[in-house]
N, C-alpha and C positions, 0 to 999 in steps of 0.2 A: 474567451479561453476558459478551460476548465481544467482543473488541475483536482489528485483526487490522493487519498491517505488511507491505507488498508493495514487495518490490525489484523493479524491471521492468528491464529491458533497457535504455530509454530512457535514453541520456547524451550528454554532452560533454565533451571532452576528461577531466579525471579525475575529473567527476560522476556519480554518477546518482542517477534520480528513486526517491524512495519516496513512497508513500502510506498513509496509517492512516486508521481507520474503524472502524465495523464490519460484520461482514460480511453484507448480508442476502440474497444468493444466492450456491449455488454450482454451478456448471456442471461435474461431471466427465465423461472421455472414457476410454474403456477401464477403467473402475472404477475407476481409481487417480490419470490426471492429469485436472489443472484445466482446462480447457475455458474457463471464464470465471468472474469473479469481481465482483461487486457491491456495491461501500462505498457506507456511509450516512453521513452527514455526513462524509466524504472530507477529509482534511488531506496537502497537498502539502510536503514535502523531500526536500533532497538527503545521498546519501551521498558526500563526498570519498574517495577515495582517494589515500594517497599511502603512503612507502616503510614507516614507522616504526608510525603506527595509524590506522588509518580513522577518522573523523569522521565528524557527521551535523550537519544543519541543524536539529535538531528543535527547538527552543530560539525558533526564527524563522518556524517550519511557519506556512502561507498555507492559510485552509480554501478549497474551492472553492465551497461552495455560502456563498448567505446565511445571514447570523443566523438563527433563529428558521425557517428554511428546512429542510423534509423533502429534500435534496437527494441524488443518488444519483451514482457514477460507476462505468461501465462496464469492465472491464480485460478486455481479450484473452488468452486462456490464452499466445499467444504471444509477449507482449508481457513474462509472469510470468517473474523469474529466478528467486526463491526465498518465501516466505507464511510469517509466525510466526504461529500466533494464539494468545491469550492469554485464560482465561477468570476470571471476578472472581465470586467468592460475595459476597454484601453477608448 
């Protein structure tokens, strides 16, 4: 299983938004960048910034889609600051 964490560009004043998921497309462009990216069951928070250690909201993360809902979300390769993803052997 792979499960995946997208910093986007989208903030306010010292947030920004991240999302997790996992990833069920992915879009590259010139072989190497991300073109666009496809979470399934998408979970929204933010990352704080401030001087000392960055923080995250994950603790309080908002999913988008319904319960029990095959739900999908969209990200624009241009919209991507940075993509961890992470993969889980069971």
């Amino acid at each position: 299983m792979i499960t995946c964490f997208v910093l986007t560009n989208i903030g306010h004043e010292n947030r920004q938004i991240i999302y997790s998921g996992f990833p069920e497309e992915i879009g590259l462009k010139d072989g190497a960048k991300i073109d666009y990216l496809v979470l399934r069951a998408p979970e929204k928070f933010y990352l704080r910034k401030n001087r000392r250690r960055p923080q995250t909201s994950l603790a309080q993360a908002r999913k988008i889609s319904q319960p029990y809902a095959r739900g999908f979300l969209f990200i624009a390769g241009s919209q991507i600051e940075n993509v961890h993803f992470e993969s889980w052997s069971f």
